[in-house]
N, C-alpha and C positions, 0 to 999 in steps of 0.2 A: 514660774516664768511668765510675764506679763504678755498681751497678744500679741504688741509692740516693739515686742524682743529690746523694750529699754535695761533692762534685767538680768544677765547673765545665772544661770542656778549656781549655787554653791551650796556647800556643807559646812560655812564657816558660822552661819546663822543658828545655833544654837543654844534652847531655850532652856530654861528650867522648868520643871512643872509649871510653879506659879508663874513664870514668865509667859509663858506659853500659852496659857488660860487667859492673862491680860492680853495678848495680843491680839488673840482669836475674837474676844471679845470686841475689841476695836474694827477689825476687818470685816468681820461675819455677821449680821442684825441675826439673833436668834428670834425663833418665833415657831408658835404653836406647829403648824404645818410644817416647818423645815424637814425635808428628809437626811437623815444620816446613814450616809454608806458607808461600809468599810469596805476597802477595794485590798485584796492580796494580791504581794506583786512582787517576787521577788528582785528585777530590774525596775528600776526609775529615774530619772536624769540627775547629777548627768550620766550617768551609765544611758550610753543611746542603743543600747536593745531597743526594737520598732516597738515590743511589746512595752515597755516601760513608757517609751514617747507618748505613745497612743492612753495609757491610763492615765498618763497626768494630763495630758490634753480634758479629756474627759472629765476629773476629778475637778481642773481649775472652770471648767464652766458648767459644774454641778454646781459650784461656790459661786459663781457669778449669778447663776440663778436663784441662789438664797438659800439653798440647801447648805450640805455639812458632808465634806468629806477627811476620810480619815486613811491612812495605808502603810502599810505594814512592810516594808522593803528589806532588802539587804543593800550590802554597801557597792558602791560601784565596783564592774569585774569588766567590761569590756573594754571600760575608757583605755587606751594606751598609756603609760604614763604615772596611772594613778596608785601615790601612795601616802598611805593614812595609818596612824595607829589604830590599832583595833579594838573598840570598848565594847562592852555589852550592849548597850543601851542608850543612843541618843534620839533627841527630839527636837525636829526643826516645824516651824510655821514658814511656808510659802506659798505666797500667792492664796492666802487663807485655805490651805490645805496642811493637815495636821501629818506632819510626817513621823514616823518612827523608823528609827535605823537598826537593824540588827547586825550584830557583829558577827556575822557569819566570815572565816577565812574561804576566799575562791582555791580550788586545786586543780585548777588550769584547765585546758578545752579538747587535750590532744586525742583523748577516748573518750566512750561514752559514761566510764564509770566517775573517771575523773570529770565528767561533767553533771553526774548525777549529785554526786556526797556535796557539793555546796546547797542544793535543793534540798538536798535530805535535811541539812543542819537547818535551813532555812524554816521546815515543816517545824520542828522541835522546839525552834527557837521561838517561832510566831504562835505557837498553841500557848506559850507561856506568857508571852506579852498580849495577846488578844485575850484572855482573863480577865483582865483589867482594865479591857474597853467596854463602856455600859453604854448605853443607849442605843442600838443597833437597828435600823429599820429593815435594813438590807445586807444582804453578803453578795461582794462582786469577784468572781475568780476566773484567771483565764486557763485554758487546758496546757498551758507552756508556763512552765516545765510536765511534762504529763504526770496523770493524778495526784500531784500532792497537793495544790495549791485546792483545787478541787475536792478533794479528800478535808481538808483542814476549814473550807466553807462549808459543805454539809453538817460537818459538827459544829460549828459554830450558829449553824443556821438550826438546829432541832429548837434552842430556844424561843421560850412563846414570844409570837407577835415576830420574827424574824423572817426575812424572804433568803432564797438563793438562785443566781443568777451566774449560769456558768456560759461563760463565754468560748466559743471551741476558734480559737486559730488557727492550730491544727487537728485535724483528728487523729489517736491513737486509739488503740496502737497499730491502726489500719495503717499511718503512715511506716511508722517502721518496717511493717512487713514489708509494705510495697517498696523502702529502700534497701530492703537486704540486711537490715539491722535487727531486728529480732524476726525468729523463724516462730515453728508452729505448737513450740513446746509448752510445757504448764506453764511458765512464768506469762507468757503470752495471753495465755487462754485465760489464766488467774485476773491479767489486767483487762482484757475484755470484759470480764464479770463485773469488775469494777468500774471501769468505765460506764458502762450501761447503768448500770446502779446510781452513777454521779447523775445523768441525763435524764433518770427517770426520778430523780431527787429533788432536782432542780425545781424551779417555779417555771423557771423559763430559759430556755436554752437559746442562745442568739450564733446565728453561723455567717459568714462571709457572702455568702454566694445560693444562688437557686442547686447550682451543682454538689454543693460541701452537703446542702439541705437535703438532696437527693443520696447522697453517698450516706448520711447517719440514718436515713429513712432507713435504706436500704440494711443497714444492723439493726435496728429496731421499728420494724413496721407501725408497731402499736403506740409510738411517741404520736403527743399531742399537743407538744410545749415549746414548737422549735419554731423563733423566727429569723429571718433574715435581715440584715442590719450591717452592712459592708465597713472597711474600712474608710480613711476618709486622708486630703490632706489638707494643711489649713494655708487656703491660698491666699488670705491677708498677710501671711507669714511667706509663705514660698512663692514668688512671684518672679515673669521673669527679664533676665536683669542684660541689657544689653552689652554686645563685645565690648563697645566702648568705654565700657562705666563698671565691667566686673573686673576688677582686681586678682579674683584666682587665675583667670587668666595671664596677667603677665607675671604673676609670683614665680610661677610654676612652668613656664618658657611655650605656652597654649597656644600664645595671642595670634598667631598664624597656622596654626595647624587645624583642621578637620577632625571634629574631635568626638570618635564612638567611645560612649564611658558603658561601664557596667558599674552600679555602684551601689551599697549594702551588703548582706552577709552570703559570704563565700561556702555556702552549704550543702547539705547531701542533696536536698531535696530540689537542686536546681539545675544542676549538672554542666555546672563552674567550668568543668574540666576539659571541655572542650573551646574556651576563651584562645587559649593560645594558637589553636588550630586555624581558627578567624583571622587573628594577627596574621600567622603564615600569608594563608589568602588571599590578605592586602595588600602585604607587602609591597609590591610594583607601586602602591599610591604614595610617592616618597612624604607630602603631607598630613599625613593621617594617622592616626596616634591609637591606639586604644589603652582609654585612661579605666584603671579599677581602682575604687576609689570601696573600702573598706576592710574587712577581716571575716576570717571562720574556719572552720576544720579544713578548708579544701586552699587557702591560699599557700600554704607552705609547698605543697603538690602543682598547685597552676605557676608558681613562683619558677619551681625545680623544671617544669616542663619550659616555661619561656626562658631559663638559660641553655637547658640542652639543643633545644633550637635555634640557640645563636639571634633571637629578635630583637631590633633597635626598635621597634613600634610600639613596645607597649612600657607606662606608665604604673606604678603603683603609688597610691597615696593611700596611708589609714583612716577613719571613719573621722566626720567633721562634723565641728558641733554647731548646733541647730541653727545656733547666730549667723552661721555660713553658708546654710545649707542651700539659700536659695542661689549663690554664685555659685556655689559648686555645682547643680545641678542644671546651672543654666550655662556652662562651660559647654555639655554637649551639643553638638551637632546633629547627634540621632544617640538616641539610649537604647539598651538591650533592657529584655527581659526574657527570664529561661526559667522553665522547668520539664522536670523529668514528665515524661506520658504517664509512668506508673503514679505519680501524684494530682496527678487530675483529680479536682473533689476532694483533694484530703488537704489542700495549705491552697493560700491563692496569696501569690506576689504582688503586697497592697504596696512596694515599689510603684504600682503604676499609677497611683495618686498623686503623688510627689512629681513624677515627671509630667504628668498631665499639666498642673499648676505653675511648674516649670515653662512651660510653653513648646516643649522639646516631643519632635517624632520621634517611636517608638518601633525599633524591630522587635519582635518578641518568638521567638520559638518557644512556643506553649501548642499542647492541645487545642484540637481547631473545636472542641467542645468545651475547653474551659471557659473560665469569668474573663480571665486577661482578652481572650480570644473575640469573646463576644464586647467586649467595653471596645475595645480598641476599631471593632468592625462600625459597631452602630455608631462610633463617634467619628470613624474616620479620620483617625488620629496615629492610623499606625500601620505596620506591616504586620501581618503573620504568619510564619514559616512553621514547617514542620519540626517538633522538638529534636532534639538532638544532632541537627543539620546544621555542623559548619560550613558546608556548602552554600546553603539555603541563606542562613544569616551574611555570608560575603558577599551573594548575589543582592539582597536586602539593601542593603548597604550601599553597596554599589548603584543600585536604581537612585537611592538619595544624592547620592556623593555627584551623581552626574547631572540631577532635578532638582538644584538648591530652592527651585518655587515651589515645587511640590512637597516638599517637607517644612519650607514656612508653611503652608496652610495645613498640612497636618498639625504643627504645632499652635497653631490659630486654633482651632477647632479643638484640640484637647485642654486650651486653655479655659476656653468658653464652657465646655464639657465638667469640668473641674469647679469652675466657681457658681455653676446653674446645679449639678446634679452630684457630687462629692467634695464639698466645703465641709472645712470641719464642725461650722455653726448649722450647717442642716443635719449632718449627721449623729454629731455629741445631742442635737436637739432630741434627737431620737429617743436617745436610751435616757435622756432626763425625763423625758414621758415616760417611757417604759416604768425607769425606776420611782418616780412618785406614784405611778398608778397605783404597784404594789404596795404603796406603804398604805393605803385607800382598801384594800382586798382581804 
């Protein structure tokens, strides 16, 4: 996808070998220095996993930079909608990044097993196709899905002259425990082992936040490879777009209404579940909507809870794609952000880049020691409540809904905050250092 979003992604572009090799050629000046990464990724666009967004963001301005990227995917599973026959083995060039598609079947999101075995296929599948990727300077993998993608960069990284570079999103399986999702038993303690062995494998480990830094310190004291490298959003891309001139607003019957969204994935680690209880809350504010705008384990549950409550305020829309993103994100009025207290340091809700860039206040019920907590403070961009407080987030809210000045200038200042200190060209700039240094070491 181009930065200009002239470009929509598709799967329809697919190359033959030879074809693929003459394109690259045209797109790409090779040369001595070029660094070539291969990035494992099980999601990639348009599947809008944030994980997949964020690699190709990356990927396309390693290729801008004159390097060489290459990545190993499966086939779209989040997109709604989407359906494909299933081949072994296709090969698309976008945006001078070498894509391979594997034909992995999804077996849906409803448990954890069923969300595991497409990962699984995905490891089997990519150890066979990554064979017969040669010239490798670097291996990029992120900890999501835990240890496999991880696991399948180590071995490919023992080759000489090869770096590895594990990227932790979230940490496991610290996260699981702390969501009640696996307890303390061998399989647990087996994946600990492992884990720590990918971290101490690694060349260099890159984490979101001084806190996430602090939480894998805290399992392995002895690491000495861990840097800090946040997410990012790309605000030439997400900008924000006035009532008058956004269109998702009157598609979708907004253009008058006062409008708290919550929007991306509906998961354990955020504690979704208390959305509907907010709505209640509001209620009495007959204009005021709350729009959730994506998908995940927990919407069928927040879905089930806002009809048992009988609520006319609240809005569902499925996840939209990137071309849209910035109306849709600029539809709010104030945006939420939540996670659980027990996930402090293990995931940070890089939602808040997007709405920063957006130009949109943020209430957030987060840890008053988390990254959310702290960006949101030092930029003055937001509210912060205590997690798990529908209370708290009503009262939030409510202070905005009655200070429509006071949440422009929050949204002023998270805009500025967004294009001076998390743009995607300072931050992708990052890790294009990082990863040519290593091909130098």
């Amino acid at each position: 996808m181009t930065r200009d979003g002239a470009r929509r992604p598709t799967l329809r572009s697919v190359f033959a070998p030879g074809q693929l090799t003459k394109q690259r050629s045209s797109l790409v000046k090779q040369s001595q220095s070029a660094t070539r990464v291969l990035f494992l990724s099980p999601h990639y666009p348009p599947d809008v996993a944030a994980t997949g967004q964020l690699i190709a963001e990356l990927a396309e301005d390693l290729v801008s930079s004159g390097h060489e990227a290459i990545v190993i995917a499966s086939r779209p599973s989040y997109t709604e909608g989407t359906s494909r026959p299933y081949r072994l083995l296709e090969r698309e060039l976008r945006d001078g990044v070498e894509i391979h598609w594997l034909g992995v079947p999804g077996a849906g999101r409803r448990g954890i097993w069923s969300r595991l075995l497409p990962f699984a296929g995905y490891f089997v599948a990519a150890i066979m196709r990554a064979m017969f990727i040669r010239r490798v300077d670097v291996v990029f993998a992120q900890s999501t899905p835990p240890l496999l993608a991880g696991l399948l960069a180590a071995m490919l990284a023992v080759m000489p002259n090869r770096r590895f570079v594990y990227n932790l999103q979230d940490v496991y399986p610290e996260l699981g425990q702390a969501l009640g999702v696996l307890g303390d038993g061998p399989i647990t303690r087996l994946s600990r082992r492992v884990e720590s062995g990918l971290r101490r494998r690694a060349d260099v480990v890159t984490v979101l936040a001084q806190d996430m830094k602090e939480r894998v310190l805290d399992s392995d004291p002895q690491l000495d490879n861990v840097s800090i490298i946040p997410n990012w959003a790309d605000s030439a891309r997400v900008t924000p777009v006035a009532p008058a001139d956004n269109t998702f607003l009157s598609e979708h019957g907004l253009a008058d209404r006062f409008v708290v969204m919550y929007s991306g994935n509906l998961g354990r680690a955020h504690g979704v579940e208390i959305l509907p209880e907010v709505a209640e809350k509001l209620a009495d504010l007959d204009d005021l909507i709350l729009l959730i705008v994506g998908a995940g384990p927990a919407k069928e549950s927040v879905s089930e809870s806002v009809r048992a409550r009988g609520l006319k305020n609240v809005v569902f829309l499925p996840y939209q794609h990137k071309e849209r993103l910035k109306e849709s994100l600029s539809t709010a009025d104030v945006a939420l952000i939540l996670q659980r207290r027990s996930a402090s340091g293990l995931v940070v809700p890089s939602k808040i880049y997007g709405i920063m860039a957006s130009g949109r206040p943020a209430v957030a019920a987060v840890p008053q020691d988390s990254e959310v907590a702290r960006v949101l403070q030092d930029e003055q961009a937001g509210l912060v409540v205590e997690p798990g407080s529908a209370q708290g987030i009503a009262d939030a809210v409510r202070d905005l809904y009655g200070n429509r000045s006071d949440a422009l200038a929050m949204g002023n200042k998270a805009r500025l905050a967004a294009v001076d200190r998390y743009d995607r060209s300072l931050i992708t700039g990052r890790y294009i250092n990082l990863l040519t240094q290593l091909k130098t070491t």
